[in-house]
Structures are given as C-alpha cells and as structure tokens.
Backbone atoms as SQL, in Angstrom:
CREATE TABLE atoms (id INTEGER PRIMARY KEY, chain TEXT, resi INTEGER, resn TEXT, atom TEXT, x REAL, y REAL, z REAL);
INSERT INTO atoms VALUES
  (1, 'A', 1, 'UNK', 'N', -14.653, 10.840, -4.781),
  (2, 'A', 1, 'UNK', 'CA', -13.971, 10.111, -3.732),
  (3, 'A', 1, 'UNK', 'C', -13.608, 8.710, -4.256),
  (4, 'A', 2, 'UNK', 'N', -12.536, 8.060, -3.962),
  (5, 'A', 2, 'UNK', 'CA', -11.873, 6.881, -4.362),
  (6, 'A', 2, 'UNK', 'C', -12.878, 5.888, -3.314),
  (7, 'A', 3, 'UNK', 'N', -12.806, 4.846, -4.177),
  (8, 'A', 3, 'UNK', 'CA', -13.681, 3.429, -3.757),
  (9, 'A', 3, 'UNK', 'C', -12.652, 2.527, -3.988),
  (10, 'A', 4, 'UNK', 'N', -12.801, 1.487, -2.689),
  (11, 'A', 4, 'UNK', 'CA', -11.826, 0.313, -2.983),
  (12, 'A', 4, 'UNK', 'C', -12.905, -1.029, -3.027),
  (13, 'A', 5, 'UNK', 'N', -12.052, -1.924, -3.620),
  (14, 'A', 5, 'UNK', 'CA', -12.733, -3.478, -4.169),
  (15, 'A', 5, 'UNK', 'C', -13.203, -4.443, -2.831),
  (16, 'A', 6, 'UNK', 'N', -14.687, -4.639, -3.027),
  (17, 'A', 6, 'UNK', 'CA', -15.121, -5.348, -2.241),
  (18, 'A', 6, 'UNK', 'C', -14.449, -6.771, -1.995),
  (19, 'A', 7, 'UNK', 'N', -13.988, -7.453, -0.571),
  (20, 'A', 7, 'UNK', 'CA', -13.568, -8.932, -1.673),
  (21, 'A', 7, 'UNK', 'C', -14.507, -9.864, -1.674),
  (22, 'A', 8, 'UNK', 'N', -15.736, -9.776, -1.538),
  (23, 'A', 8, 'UNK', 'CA', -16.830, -10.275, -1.897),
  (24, 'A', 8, 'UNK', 'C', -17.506, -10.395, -3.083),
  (25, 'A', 9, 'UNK', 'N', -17.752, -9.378, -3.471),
  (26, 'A', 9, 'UNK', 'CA', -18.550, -9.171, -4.619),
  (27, 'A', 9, 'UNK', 'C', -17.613, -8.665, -5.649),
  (28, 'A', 10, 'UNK', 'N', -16.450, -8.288, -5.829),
  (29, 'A', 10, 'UNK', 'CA', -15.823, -7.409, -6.513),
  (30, 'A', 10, 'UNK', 'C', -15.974, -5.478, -7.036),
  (31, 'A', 11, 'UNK', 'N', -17.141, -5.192, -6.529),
  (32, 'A', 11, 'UNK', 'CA', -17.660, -4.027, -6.752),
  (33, 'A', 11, 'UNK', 'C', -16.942, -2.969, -6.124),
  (34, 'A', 12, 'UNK', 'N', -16.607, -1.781, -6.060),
  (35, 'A', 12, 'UNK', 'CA', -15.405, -0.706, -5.739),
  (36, 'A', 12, 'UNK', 'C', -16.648, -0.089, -4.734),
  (37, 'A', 13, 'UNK', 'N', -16.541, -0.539, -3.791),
  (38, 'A', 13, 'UNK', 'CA', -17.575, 0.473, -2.303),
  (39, 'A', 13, 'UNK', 'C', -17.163, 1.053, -1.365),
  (40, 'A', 14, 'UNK', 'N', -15.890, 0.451, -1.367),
  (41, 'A', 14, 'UNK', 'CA', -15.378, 0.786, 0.227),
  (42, 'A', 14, 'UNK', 'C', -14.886, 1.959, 0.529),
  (43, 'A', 15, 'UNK', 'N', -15.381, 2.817, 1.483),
  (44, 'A', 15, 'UNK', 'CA', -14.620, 4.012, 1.743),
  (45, 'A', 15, 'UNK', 'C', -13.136, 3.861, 1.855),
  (46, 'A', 16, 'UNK', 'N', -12.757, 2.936, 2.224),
  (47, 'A', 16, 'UNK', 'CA', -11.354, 2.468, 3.149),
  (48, 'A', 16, 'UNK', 'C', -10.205, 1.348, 2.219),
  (49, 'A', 17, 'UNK', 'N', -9.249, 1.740, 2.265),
  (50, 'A', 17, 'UNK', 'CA', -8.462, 0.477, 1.372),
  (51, 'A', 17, 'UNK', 'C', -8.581, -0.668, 2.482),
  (52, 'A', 18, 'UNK', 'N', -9.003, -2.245, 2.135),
  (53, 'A', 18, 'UNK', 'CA', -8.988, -3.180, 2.792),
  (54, 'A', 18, 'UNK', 'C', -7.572, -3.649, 2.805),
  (55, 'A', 19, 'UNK', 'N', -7.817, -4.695, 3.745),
  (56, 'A', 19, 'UNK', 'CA', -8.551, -5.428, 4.206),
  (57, 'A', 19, 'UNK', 'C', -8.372, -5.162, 5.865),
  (58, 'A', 20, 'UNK', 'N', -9.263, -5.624, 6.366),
  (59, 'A', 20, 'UNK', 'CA', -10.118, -4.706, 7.911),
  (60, 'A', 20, 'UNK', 'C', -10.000, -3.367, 8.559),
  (61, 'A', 21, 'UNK', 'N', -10.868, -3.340, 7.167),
  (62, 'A', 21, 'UNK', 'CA', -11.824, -2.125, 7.561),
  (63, 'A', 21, 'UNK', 'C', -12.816, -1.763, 8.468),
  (64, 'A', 22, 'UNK', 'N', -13.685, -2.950, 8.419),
  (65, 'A', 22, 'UNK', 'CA', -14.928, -3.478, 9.115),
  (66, 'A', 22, 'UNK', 'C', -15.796, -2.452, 8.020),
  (67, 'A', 23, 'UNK', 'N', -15.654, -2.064, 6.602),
  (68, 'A', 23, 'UNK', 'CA', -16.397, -0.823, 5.908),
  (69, 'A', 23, 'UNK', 'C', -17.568, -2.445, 5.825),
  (70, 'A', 24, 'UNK', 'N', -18.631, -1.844, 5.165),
  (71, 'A', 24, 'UNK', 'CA', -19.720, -2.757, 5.280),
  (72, 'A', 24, 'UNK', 'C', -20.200, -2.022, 3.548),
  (73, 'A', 25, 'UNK', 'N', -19.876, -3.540, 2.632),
  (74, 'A', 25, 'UNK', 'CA', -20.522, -2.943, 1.046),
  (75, 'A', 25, 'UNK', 'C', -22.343, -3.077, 1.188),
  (76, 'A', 26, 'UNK', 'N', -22.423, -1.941, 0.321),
  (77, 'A', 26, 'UNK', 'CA', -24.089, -2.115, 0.294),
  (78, 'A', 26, 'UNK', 'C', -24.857, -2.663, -0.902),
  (79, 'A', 27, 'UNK', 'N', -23.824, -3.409, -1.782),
  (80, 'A', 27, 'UNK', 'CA', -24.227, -4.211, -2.546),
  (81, 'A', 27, 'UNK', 'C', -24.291, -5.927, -2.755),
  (82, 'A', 28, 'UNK', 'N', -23.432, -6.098, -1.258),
  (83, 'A', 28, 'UNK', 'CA', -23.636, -7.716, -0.838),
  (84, 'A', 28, 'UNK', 'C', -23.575, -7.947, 0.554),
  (85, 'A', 29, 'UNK', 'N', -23.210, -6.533, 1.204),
  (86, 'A', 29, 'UNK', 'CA', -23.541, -6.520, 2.745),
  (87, 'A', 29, 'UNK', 'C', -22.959, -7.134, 3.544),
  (88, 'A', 30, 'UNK', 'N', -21.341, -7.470, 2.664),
  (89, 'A', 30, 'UNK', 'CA', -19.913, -7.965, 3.439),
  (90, 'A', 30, 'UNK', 'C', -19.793, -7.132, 4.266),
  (91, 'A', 31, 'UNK', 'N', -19.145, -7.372, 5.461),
  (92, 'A', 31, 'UNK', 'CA', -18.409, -6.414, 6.257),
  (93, 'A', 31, 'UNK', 'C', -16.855, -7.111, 5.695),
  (94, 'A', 32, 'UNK', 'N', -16.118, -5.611, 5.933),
  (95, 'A', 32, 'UNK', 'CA', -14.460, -6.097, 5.626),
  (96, 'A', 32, 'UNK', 'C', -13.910, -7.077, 6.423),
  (97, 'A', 33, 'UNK', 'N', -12.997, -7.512, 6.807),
  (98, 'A', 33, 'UNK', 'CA', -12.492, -8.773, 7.848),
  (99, 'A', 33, 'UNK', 'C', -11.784, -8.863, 7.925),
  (100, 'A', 34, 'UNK', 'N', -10.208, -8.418, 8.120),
  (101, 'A', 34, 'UNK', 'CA', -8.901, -8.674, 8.287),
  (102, 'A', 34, 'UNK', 'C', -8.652, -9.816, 8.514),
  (103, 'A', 35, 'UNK', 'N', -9.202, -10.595, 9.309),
  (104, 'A', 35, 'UNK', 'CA', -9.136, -12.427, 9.250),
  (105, 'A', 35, 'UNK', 'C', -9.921, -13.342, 8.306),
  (106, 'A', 36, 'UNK', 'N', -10.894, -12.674, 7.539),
  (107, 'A', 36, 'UNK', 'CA', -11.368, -13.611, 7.007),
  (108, 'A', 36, 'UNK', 'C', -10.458, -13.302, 5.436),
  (109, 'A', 37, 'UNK', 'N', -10.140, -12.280, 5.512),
  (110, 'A', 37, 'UNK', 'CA', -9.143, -11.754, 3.968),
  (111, 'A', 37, 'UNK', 'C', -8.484, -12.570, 4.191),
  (112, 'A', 38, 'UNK', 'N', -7.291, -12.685, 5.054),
  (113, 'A', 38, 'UNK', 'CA', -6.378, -13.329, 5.768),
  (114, 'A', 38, 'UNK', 'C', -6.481, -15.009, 5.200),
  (115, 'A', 39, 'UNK', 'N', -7.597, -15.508, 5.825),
  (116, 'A', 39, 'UNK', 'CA', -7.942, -17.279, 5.739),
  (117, 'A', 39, 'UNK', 'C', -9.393, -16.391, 5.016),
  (118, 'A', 40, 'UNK', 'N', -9.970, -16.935, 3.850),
  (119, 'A', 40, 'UNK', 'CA', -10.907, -17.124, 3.410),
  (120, 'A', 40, 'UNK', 'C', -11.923, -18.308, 4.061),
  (121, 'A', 41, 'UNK', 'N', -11.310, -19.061, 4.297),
  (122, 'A', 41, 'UNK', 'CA', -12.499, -20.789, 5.126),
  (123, 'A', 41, 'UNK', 'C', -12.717, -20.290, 6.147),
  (124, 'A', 42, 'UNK', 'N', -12.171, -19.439, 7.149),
  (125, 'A', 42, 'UNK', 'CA', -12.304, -18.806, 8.380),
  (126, 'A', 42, 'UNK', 'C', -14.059, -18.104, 8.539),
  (127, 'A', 43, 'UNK', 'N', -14.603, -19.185, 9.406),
  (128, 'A', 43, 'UNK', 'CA', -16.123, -18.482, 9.688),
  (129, 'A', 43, 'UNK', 'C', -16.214, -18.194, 10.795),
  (130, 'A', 44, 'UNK', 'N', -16.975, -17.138, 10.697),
  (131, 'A', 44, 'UNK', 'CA', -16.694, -16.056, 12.528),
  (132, 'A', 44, 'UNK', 'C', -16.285, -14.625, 11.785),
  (133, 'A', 45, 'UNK', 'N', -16.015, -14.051, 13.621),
  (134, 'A', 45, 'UNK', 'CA', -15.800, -12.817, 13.274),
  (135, 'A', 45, 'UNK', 'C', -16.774, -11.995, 12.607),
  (136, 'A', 46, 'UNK', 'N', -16.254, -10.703, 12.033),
  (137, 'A', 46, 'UNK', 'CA', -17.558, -9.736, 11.373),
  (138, 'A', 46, 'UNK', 'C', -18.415, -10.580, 10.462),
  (139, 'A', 47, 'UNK', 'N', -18.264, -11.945, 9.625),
  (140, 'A', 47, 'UNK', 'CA', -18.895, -12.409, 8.766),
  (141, 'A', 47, 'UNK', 'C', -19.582, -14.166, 9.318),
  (142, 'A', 48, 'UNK', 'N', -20.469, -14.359, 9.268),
  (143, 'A', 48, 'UNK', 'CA', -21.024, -15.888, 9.508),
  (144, 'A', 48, 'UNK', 'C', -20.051, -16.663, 8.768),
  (145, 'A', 49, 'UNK', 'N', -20.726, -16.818, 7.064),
  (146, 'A', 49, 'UNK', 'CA', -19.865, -17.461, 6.406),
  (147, 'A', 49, 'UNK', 'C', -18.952, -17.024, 6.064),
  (148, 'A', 50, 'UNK', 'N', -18.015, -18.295, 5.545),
  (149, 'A', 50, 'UNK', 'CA', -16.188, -17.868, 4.921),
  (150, 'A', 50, 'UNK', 'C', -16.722, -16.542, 4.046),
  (151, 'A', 51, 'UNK', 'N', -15.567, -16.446, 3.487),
  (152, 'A', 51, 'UNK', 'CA', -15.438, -15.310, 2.226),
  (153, 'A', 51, 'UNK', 'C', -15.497, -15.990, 1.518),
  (154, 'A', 52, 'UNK', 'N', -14.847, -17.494, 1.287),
  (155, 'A', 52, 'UNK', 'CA', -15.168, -18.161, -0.005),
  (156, 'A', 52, 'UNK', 'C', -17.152, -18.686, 0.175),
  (157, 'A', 53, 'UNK', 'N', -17.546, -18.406, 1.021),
  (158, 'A', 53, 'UNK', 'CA', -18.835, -19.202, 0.577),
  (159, 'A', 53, 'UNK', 'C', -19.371, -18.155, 0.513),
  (160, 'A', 54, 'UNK', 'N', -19.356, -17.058, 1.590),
  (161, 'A', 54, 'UNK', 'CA', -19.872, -15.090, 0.852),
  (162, 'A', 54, 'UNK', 'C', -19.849, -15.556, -0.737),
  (163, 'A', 55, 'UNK', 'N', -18.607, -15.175, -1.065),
  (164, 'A', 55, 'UNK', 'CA', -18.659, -14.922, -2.932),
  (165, 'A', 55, 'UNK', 'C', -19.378, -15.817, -3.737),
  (166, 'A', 56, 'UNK', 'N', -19.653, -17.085, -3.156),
  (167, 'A', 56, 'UNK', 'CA', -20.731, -18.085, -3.913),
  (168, 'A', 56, 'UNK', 'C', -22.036, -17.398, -3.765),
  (169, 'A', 57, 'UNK', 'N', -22.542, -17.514, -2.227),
  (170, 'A', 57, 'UNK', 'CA', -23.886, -16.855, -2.361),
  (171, 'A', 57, 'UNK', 'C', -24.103, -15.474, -2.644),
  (172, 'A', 58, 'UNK', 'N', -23.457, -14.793, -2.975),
  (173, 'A', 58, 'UNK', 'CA', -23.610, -13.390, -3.404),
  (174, 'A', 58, 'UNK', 'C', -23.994, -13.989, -5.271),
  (175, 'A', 59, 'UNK', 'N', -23.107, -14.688, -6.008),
  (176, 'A', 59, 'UNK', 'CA', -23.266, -15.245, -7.520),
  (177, 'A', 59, 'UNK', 'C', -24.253, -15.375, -7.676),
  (178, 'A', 60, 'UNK', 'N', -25.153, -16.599, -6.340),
  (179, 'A', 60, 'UNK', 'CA', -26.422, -17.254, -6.644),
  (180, 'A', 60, 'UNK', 'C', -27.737, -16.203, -5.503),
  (181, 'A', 61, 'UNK', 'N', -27.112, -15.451, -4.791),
  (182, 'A', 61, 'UNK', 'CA', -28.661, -15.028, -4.617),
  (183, 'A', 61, 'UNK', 'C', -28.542, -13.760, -4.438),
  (184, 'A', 62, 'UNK', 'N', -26.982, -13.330, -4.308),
  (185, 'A', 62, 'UNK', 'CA', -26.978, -11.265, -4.809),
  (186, 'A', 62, 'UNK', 'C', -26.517, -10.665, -3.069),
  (187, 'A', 63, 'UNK', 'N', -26.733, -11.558, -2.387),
  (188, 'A', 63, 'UNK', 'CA', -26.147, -11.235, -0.895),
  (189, 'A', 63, 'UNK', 'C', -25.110, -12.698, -0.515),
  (190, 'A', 64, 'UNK', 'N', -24.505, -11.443, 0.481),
  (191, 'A', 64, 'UNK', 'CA', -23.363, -12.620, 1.542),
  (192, 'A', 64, 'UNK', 'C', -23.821, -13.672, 2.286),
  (193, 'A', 65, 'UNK', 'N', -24.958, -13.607, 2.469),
  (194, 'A', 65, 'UNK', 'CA', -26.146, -14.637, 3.184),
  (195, 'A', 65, 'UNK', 'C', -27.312, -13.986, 3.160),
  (196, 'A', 66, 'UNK', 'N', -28.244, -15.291, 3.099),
  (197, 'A', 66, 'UNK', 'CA', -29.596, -14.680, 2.813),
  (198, 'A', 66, 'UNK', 'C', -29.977, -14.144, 3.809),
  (199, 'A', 67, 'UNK', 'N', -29.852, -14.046, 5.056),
  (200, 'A', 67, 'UNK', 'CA', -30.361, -12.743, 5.997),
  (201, 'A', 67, 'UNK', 'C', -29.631, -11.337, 5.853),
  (202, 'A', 68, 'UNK', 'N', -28.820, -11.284, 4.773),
  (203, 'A', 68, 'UNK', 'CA', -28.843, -10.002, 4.483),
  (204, 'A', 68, 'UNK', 'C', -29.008, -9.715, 3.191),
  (205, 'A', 69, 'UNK', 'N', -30.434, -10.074, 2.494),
  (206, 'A', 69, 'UNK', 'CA', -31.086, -9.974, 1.351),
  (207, 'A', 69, 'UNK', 'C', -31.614, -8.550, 1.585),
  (208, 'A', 70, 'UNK', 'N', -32.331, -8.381, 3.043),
  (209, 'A', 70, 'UNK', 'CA', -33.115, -7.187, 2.802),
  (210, 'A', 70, 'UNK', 'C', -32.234, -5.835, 3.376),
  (211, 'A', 71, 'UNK', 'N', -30.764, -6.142, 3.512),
  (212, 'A', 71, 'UNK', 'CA', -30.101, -4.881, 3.126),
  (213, 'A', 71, 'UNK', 'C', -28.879, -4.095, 2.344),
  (214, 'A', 72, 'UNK', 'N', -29.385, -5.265, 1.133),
  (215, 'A', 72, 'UNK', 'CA', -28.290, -5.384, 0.065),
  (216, 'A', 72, 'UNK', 'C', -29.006, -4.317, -1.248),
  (217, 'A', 73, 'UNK', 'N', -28.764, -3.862, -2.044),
  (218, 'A', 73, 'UNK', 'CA', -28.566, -3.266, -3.482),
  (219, 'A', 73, 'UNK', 'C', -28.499, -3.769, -4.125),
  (220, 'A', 74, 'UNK', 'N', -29.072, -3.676, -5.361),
  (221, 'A', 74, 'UNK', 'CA', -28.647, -4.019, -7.124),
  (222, 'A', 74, 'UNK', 'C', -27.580, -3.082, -7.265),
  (223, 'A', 75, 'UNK', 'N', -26.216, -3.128, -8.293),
  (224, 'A', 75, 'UNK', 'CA', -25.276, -2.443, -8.693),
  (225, 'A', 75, 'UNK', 'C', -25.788, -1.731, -9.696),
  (226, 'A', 76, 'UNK', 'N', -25.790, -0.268, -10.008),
  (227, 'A', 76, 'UNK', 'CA', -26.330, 0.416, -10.838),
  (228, 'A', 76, 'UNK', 'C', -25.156, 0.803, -11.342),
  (229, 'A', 77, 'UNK', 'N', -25.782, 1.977, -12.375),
  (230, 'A', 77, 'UNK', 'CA', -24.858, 2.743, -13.199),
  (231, 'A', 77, 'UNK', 'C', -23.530, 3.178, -12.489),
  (232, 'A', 78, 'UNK', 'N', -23.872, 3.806, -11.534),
  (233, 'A', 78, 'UNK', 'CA', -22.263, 4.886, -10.748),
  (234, 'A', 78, 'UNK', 'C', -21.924, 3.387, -9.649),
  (235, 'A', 79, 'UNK', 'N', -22.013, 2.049, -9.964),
  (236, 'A', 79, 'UNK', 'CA', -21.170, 0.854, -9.488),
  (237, 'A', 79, 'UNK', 'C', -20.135, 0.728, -10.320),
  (238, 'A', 80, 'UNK', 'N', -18.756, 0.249, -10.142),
  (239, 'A', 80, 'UNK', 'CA', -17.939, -0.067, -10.724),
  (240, 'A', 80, 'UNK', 'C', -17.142, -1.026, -10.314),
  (241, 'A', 81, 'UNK', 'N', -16.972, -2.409, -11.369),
  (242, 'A', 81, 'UNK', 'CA', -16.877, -3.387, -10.783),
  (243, 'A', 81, 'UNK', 'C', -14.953, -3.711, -11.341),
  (244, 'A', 82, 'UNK', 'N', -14.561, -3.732, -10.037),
  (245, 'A', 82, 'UNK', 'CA', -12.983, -3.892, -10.452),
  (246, 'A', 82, 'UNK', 'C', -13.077, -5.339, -11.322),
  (247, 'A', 83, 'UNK', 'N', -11.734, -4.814, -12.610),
  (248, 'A', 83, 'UNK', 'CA', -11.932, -5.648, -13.531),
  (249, 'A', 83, 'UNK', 'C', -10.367, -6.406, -13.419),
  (250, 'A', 84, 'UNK', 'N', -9.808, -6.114, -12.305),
  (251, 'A', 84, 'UNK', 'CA', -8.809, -7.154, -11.806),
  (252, 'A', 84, 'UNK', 'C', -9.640, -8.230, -10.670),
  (253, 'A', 85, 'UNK', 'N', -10.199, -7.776, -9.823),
  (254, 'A', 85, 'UNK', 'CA', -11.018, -8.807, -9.430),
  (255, 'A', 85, 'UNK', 'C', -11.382, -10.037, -9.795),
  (256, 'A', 86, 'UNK', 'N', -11.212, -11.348, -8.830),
  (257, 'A', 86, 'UNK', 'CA', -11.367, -12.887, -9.453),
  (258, 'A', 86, 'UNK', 'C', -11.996, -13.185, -8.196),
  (259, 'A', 87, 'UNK', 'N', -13.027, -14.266, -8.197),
  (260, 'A', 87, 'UNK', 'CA', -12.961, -14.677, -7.094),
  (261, 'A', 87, 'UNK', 'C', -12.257, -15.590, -6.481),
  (262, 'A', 88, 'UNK', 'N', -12.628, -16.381, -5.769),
  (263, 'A', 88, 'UNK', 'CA', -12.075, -17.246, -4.789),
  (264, 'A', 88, 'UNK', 'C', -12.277, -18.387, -5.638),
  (265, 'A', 89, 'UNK', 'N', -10.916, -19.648, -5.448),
  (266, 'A', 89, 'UNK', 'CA', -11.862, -21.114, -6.072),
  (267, 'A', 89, 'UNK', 'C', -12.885, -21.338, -5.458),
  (268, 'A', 90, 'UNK', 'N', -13.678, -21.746, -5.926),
  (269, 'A', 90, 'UNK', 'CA', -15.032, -22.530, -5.093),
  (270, 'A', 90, 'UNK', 'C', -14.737, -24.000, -4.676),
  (271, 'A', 91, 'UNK', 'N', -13.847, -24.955, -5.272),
  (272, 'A', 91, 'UNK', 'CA', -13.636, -25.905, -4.963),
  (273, 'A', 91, 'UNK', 'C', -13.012, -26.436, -4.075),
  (274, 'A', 92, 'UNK', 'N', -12.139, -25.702, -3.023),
  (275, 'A', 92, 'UNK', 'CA', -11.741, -26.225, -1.943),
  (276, 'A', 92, 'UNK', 'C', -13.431, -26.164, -0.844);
C-alpha cells in the first residue's frame, strides 16, 4: 500500500495523500491539518503547536509535543523517509 509524507516529520505514514487528512503519523503523532499545511504559524485546530514548531520538537525530542511522547514510535526498518522532504525555516 502507498504511504504519503508526513509534513512533520518527513516519514511516508499516511494512508491518505495530504494535506487534511486528519490521518494521525505514528511516528511523531501529527495529525494532518489542512490549515495548519495551509499557514504553518497557525496554532489550533487538530494540532496545539504550529507545524513549524511540530517539526522543531519532533528534531529535539522525537514527538510533535511532549504530551505525545507516549504515543509516538522510533522509525524502523519498513519507515521510509521522503528524501524530497525539507523542513520548515525555523527562523521565522
């Protein structure tokens, strides 16, 4: 079955081509967001934080926020991490 690119983490999970899906990756425990794809700074909706601050704390602690540490994954072998994937600047 085809997997599409998280825009969080970059990892190929999604049952669904994004963006709002509402698919939920189980390796950083994004939910999809049609508005937050949309505006990245946009907090609310399916996600607390932006998408740009998701993709930071996913770098530094492996989840989209630390209350969803305990239902996130390590990326194993059958993960595949799209290698067009970039993230977001961090600097705005």
């Amino acid at each position: 079955m085809r997997k599409y690119t998280c825009p969080c983490c970059g990892y190929k999970t999604l049952d669904n081509k994004p963006p709002g899906t509402y698919d939920i990756c189980p390796i950083c425990f994004w939910e999809d967001d049609w508005v937050q794809f949309d505006d990245p700074d946009y907090k609310g909706g399916a996600n607390d934080p932006s998408l740009r601050e998701a993709q930071r704390n996913f770098q530094t602690i492996g989840a989209y926020d630390e209350g969803s540490l305990k239902f996130v994954r390590k990326p194993n072998q059958d993960d595949e991490k799209d290698l067009e994937w970039k993230p977001l600047n961090w600097d705005n």
